[in-house]
C-alpha positions, 0 to 999 in steps of 0.5 A, spaced: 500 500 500 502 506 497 502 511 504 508 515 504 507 522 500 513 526 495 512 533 493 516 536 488 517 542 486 517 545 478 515 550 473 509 550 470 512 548 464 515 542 467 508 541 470 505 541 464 509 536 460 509 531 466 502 531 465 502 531 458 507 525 458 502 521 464 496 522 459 500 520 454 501 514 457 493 512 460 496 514 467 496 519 474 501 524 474 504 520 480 503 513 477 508 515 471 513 518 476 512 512 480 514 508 473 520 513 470 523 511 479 522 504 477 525 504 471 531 509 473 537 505 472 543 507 468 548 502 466 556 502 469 558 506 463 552 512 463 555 512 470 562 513 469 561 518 464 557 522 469 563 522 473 568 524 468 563 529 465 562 532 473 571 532 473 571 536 467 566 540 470 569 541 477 576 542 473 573 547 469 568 553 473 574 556 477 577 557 470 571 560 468 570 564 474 577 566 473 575 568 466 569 572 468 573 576 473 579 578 469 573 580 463 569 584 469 575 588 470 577 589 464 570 592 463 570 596 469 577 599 465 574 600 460 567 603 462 572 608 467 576 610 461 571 611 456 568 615 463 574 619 463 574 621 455 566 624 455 568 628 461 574 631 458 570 632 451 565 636 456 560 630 455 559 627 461 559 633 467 
């Protein structure tokens, strides 16, 4: 007997497919949930894939940051010295 409750939040766009899916397939939004957990099993490489994907991804933000920062200053410098010319043209008080 099923008597434990889930909620889970999404968009409603999500909602909608979620539903559409259920319909699609003859079934309550819970009960295609309860088959899309039943029938959730990735293989050992889907899994090591992943893994490798999530290192990659680990490796890489700082980098990404890094790169942001150096642009966001270089965009500080530059809006500072374009700032600087408008106020010597007069153009900006």
């Amino acid at each position: 007997m099923q008597t434990a409750r889930v909620t889970v939040l999404m968009t409603p766009d999500r909602k909608a497919q979620l539903e559409s899916r259920a319909a699609d397939m003859g079934v309550s939004s819970g009960e295609f949930i309860r088959l899309a957990v039943d029938n959730f099993n990735p293989s050992e490489t889907e899994s090591a894939e992943l893994a490798a994907l999530i290192d990659e991804l680990s490796e890489a933000v700082p980098r990404m940051r890094a790169a942001l920062d150096r642009s966001v200053e270089r965009l500080d410098s530059t809006h500072a010295k374009v700032d600087r010319l408008l106020r010597d043209m007069g153009v900006r008080a």
